[in-house]
N, C-alpha and C positions, 0 to 999 in steps of 0.2 A: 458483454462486448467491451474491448477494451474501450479508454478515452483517448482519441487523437484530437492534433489539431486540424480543423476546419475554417478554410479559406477559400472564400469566393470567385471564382474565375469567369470570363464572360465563356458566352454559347459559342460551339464549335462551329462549323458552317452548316447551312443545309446540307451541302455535299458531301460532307463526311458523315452526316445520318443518312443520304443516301445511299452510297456506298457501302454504310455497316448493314444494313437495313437488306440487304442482297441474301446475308446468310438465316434472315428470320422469312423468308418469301413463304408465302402461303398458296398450300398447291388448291387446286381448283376446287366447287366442293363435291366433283365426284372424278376423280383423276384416275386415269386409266392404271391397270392393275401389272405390280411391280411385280418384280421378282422375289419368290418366296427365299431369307434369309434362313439361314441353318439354325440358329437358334433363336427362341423366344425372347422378348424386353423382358428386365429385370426390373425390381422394385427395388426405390432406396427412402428407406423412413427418416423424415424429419419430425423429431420430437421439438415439441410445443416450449416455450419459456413463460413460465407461467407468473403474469403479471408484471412483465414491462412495459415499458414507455418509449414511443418509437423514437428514433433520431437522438439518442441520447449522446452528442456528440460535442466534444470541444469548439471553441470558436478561438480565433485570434487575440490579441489582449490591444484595450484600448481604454481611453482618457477615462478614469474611474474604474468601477468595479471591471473585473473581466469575467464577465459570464461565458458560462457555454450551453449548447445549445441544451433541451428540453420539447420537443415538437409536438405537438397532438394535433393536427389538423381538424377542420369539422369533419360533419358527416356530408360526403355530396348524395344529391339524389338519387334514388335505385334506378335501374337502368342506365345510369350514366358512363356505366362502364362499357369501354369496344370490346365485342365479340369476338370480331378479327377472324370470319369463318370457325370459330369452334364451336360448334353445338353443343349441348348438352348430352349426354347416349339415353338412347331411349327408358334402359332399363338403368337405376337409379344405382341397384345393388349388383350390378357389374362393376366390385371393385377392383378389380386387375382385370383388364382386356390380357389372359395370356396368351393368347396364339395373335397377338398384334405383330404384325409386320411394318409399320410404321407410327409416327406420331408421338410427339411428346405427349401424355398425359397424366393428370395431376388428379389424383383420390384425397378427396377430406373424409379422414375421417378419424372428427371430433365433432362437436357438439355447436362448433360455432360456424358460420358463414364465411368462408374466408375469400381472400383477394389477392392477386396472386400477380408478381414481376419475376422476368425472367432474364438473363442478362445475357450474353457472348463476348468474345473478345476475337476482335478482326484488326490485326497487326497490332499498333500499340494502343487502338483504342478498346472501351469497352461500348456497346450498345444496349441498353436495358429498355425493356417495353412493360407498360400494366397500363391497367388492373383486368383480368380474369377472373371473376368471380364464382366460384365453388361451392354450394350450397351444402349442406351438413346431410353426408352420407353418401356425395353424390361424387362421378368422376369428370372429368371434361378436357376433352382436348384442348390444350394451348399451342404446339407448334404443329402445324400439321405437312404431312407426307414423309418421305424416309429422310430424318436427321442427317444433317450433313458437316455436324460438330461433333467434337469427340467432350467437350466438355461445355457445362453450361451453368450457370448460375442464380438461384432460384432464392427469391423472398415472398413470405406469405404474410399476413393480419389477420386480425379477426375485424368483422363488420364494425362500422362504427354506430350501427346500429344496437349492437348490447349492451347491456347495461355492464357496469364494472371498469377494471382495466384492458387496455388494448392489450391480446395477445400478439405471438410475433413467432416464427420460424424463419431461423436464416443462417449466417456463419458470421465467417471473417472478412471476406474478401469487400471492401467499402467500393460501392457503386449508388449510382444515385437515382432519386427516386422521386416524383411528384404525387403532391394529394391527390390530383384528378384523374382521367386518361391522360397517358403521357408517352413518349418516346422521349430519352434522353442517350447523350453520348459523356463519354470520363476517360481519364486517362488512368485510371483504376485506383489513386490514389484518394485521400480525402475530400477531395476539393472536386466542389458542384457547383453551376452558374445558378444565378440569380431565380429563384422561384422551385429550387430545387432543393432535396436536403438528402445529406449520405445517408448511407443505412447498409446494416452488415449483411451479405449476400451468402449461401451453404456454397460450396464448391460441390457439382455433382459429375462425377466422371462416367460417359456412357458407353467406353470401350470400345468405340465405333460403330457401336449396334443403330441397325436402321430404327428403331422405335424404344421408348421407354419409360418408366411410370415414376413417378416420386407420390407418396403417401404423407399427408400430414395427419400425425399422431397428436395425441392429448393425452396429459400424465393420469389421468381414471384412466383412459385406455377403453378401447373398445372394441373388439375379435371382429366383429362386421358392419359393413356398414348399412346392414337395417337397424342395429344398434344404433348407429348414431345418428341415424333418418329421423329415429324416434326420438335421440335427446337433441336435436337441434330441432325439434318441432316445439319440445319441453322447455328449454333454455327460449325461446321464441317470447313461447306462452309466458314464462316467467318474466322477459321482459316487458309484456306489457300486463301485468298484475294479473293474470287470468288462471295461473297455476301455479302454487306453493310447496310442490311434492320434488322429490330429490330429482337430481339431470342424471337418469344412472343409465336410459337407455330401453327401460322394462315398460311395458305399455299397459299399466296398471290401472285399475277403474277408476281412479281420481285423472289421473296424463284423459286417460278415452273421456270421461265427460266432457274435462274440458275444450279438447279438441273438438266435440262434437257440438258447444255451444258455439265456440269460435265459427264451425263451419256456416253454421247458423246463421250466424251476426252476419258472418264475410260472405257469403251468398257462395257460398264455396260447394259445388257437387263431390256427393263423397267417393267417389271413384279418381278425381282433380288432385292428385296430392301435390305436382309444381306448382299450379295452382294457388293452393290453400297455401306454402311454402313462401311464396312469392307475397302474397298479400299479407301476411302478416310480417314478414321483413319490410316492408313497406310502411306497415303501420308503425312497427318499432323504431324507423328510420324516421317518422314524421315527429316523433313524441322525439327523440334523441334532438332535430335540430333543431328545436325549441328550449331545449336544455341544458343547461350548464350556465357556466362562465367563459366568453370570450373575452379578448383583447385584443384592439385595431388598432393600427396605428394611420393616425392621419394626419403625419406632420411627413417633411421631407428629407427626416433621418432616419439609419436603421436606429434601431432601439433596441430596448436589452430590457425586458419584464421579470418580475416577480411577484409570488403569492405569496400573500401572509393568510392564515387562519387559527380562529380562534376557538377550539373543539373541546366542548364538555372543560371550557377552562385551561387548557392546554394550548400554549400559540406554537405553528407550526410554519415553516418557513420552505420555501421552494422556489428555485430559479436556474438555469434562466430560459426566456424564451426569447428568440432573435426575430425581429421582426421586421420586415422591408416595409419601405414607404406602399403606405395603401394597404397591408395586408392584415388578416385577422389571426390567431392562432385560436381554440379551444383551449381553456387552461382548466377546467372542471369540465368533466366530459358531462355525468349525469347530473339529474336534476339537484338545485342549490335546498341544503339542508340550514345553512344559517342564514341569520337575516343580516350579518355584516361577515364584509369580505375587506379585506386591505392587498396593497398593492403599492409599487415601487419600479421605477425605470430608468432607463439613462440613454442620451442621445452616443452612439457610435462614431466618434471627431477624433479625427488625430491632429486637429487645432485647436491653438481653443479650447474654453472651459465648456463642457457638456451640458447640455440641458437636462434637467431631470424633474421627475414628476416622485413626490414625495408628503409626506406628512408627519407628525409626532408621535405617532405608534410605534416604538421600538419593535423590531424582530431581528433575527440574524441572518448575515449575509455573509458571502465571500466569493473571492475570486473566478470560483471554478464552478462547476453545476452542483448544486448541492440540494438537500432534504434534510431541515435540522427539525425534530419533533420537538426539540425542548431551544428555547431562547433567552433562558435567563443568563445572566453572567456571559454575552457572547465574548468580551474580549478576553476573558481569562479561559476561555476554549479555543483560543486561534480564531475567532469570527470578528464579524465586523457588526458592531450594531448600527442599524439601520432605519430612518423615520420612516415609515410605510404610511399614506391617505389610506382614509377608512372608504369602505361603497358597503353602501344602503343597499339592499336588494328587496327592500319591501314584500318581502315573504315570496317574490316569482320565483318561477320553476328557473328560467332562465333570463341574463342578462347581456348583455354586451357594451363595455368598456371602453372609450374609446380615450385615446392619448392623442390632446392636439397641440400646437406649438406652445400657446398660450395656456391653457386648461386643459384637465381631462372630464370628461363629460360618460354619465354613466346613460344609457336607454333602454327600456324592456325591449326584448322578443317580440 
C-alpha cells in the first residue's frame, strides 16, 4: 500500500453515522422470504499480504523527526467483537452459500482467525463498521438481507491472538478503522478523527445482486474449507506450543494427538468442534496479551515512538508509532526474546522545542516510517542517528513502557 499523508480531523456528527448507518440496516433474524433473484451470488477472492503491518501510514510533519505512522494495536478480549445479528451457519464447511438470495457473506479460508470491516459510501461520506470475526474455515454473515449497494468495501486481519506478524487483506481505497468494536465515518480520503487510524480498504463491486460472498485466501492456498478447519486448529495449537507439525491442512497423527490432548485439558466434547475452536483462541489470546512490548503515553502530547533492537548483535531500528494522550500501542506483538530493548520519542508541538525521551544508544532514524536492520554509519546513508534509552525487561515474557512528562517508566504485565 502506498504512503500517504495522514491528518487528524475531529468526528463527524452522530447524525451523519445515523444517516450512513441506514444502508448497513440489519434485517430481522428471521425476515420474511423475498423474492427469488434470477441469478445466484458470486464469489470474489481476497488474497492474503503476507506479513504486514497494519496502518502503515504517513503522518504530518512536525517539530523534530517527522515520523509516520507504524500501528499494531493490542489484542482485545475474544468475544468483544459485535455480532450485529450474523450468526455463524451451522455447517462450518458451507463454503459458498450458492443458491443464497441475500446476504453479504464472508468465507475464511486460511489458516488464521480473521476480523473483518466493511465500508459503504453514502453521498460524500464513507461509513465503515468492525470487527466480524471468522474463524479458520468457517463462513459468516456480515450484512444481512438482500444488499442494497451496488459496491462495498471490505478489510480483514488475522487474530491478534497468533503468534508472528499481523496478516491483512484489503486494497486501496483509505477508510478508517478502530482496534475495538467500532462504527466510524470519512470522507474517503486519508484523514481519520482522533482514536482512529486509516487502513487500505479492496473495492468489491456486487453488480446489483441481492446477495454475495467474498473469500479470504492464503498464499499455501487451500481448495476447502475443511482444509483450513484443520490448519486453523494447527496454527491454534502451534500457538500455544502444543504442536510443531507443518499448518498444511492434513489431519495427520501427530495434528489428531494433539488435538485430542488439548480436548482433554480444555474439557472440550469431541463432537464440540466451535467449541474446542473457541477455547483455544481464547487461550492464545490470553498468553498474546500478556506478551510483547507496549508503549503508553501518559503525558498530554501526541508523541512519535520508536524501537531500537539489539539481535544476535545486529541493532535494528523501527519507527514510527503515533500515539494520543493516554493511549498504548503494541510495538512487539509476541513474547520478548531479549533481555534489553531501547526506545526513543518526540512530543507532536508546532511551538516550541519538543519534548523527547531519549538516551546514548545510537540507532537510526529518519523522517519518514522506516525499518533499518543495519545502523552503523547512519549519516552517510541519509539517516539520522539517534540517542535511544535502554529498557531492562528482566527476562519477562511481556512489558509495558510508559512515556510520562518528566520520565519514562518501564512496568511488567
Amino acid at each position: 500500500m502506498s504512503v500517504k499523508l495522514l491528518r487528524h480531523i475531529s468526528l463527524l456528527s452522530a447524525a451523519l453515522i445515523v444517516a450512513a448507518s441506514s444502508a448497513f440496516a440489519q434485517q430481522p433474524e428471521d425476515p420474511p422470504p423475498a423474492e427469488q433473484p434470477s441469478t445466484p451470488s458470486r464469489p470474489i477472492i481476497l488474497p492474503m499480504t503476507p506479513g504486514s503491518e497494519l496502518n502503515k501510514q504517513p503522518a504530518r510533519p512536525s517539530n523534530g523527526p517527522r515520523p509516520r505512522i507504524i500501528t499494531a494495536p493490542g489484542a482485545p478480549p475474544v468475544g468483544s467483537r459485535p455480532s450485529l445479528n450474523a450468526p455463524a451457519p451451522a455447517n462450518a464447511a458451507a463454503e459458498r452459500p450458492r443458491n443464497a438470495t441475500a446476504d453479504y457473506t464472508f468465507c475464511n479460508r486460511t489458516s488464521y482467525a480473521a476480523s473483518i470491516a466493511v465500508g459503504i459510501r453514502n453521498g460524500g461520506l464513507w461509513l465503515t463498521r468492525g470487527w466480524w470475526t471468522v474463524p479458520a474455515g468457517e463462513c459468516k454473515v456480515v450484512v444481512k438481507g438482500q444488499l442494497t449497494q451496488s459496491t462495498y468495501y471490505v478489510f480483514a486481519r488475522s487474530s491478534f491472538a497468533h503468534t508472528g506478524p499481523v496478516r491483512t487483506w484489503g486494497g486501496t481505497q483509505t477508510l478508517c478503522i478502530g482496534s475495538g468494536p467500532f462504527q466510524a465515518t470519512s470522507d474517503g480520503t486519508e484523514e481519520c478523527s482522533a482514536g482512529y487510524d486509516a487502513q487500505g480498504f479492496a473495492k468489491v463491486e456486487t453488480e446489483g445482486k441481492a446477495a454475495w460472498t467474498t473469500t479470504l485466501s492464503e498464499n499455501a492456498g487451500f481448495k476447502t474449507s475443511e482444509q483450513a478447519r484443520v490448519a486453523g486448529l494447527q496454527r491454534l495449537l502451534y500457538d500455544l506450543g502444543r504442536f510443531d507439525g507443518p499448518i498444511d491442512g492434513a489431519a495427520g497423527p501427530k495434528f489428531s494427538e494433539a488435538l485430542a490432548q488439548a480436548r482433554t485439558e480444555l474439557g472440550v466434547g469431541p463432537t464440540d468442534a466451535a467449541g474446542l475452536y473457541a477455547r483455544l483462541l481464547a487461550e492464545a489470546t490470553k498468553i498474546q496479551a500478556v506478551a510483547g512490548l507496549t508503549f503508553c503515553n501518559r503525558t498530554q502530547d501526541v508523541i512519535w515512538t520508536a524501537l531500537g533492537q539489539d539481535y544476535q548483535g545486529k541493532k535494528e531500528s523501527k519507527g514510527w508509532w503515533r500515539l494520543q494522550p493516554g493511549a498504548c500501542a503494541k510495538v512487539i506483538k509476541d513474547r520478548l526474546d531479549d533481555r534489553v530493548m531501547y526506545s526513543f520519542a518526540v512530543a507532536d508541538r508546532t511551538e516550541g522545542v519538543p519534548e523527547t525521551w531519549g538516551g546514548t544508544e545510537p540507532f537510526c532514524t529518519k523522517d519518514s516510517s522506516f525499518e533499518i536492520e543495519d545502523v552503523t554509519d547512519c549519516s552517510g546513508r541519509g539517516f539520522t542517528s539517534t540517542g535511544f534509552m535502554k529498557i531492562e525487561t528482566g527476562g519477562r515474557a511481556g512489558l509495558t513502557f510508559e512515556f510520562t512528562p518528566r520520565r519514562a517508566e518501564a512496568r511488567p504485565e
